[in-house]
C-alpha positions in Angstrom: 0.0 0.0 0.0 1.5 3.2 -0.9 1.9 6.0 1.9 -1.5 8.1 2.8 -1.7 10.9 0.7 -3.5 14.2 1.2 -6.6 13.6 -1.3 -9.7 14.4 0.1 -11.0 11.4 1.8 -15.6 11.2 1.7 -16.3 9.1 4.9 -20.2 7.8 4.9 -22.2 8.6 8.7 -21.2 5.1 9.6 -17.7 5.2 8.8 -17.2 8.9 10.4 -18.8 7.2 13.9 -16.7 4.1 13.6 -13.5 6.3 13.3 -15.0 8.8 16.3 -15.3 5.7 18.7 -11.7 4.4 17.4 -10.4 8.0 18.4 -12.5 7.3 22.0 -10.3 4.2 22.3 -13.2 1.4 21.8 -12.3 -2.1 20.9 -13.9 -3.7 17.9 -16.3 -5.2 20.2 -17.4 -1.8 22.3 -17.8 0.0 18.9 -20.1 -2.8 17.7 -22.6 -2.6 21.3 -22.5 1.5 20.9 -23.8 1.3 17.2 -25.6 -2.1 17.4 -23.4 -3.7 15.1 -22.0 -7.1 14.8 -18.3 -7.4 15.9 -17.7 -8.5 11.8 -19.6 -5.6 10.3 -17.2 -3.0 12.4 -14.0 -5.1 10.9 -15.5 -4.0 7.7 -15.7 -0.5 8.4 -12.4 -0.6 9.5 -10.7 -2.0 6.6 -12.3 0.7 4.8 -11.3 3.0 6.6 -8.0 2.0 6.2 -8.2 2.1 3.1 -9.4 5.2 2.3 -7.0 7.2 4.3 -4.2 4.8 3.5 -3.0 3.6 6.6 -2.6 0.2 8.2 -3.1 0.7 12.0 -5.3 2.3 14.4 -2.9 4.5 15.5 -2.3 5.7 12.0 -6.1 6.0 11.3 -6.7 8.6 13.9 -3.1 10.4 13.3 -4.2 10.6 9.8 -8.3 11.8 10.4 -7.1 14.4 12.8 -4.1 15.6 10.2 -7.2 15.8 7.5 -9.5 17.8 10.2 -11.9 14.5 9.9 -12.0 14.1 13.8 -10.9 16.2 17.0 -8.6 14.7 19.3 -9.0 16.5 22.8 -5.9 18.4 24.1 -4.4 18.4 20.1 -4.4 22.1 18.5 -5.2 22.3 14.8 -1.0 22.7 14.3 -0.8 19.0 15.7 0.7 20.3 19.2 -0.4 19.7 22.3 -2.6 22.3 24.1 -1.9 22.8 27.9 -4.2 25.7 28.2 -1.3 27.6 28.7 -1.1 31.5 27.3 0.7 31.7 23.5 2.7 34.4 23.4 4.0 37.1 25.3 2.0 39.0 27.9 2.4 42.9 28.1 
């Protein structure tokens, strides 16, 4: 599989929740009891998923829909550093 590239990826509802709850940190079996799915049909989203945004792990599938503003991931500014809550910048 070549490397993920920046193409504009089109997620249908289903596959946008699967990747939220894989963002949440849900096993294959939690994200099929919170959509009412079968543990099978959620592997299928998932190697869709994967596929579309050309990755090959979990870890690269959220790296990948919070680099492409798909998902948020708390505490991660939209520059891909972490947010402390601290003040940016000089005060005065």
């Amino acid at each position: 599989m070549e490397p993920p590239s920046d193409d504009p990826v089109a997620f249908t509802a289903r596959e946008q929740q699967v990747l939220e709850l894989l963002v949440r940190g849900l096993s294959n079996g939690g994200i099929a009891a919170a959509l009412f799915l079968s543990p099978n049909t959620v592997l299928g989203y998932r190697k869709t998923l994967f596929a579309k945004l050309g990755v090959h792990t979990k870890l690269e599938a959220v790296v990948q829909g919070a680099r492409r503003g798909l998902i948020d991931l708390p505490g991660v500014t939209s520059d891909g550093r972490a947010g402390g809550g601290e003040a940016s910048g000089p005060e005065g």
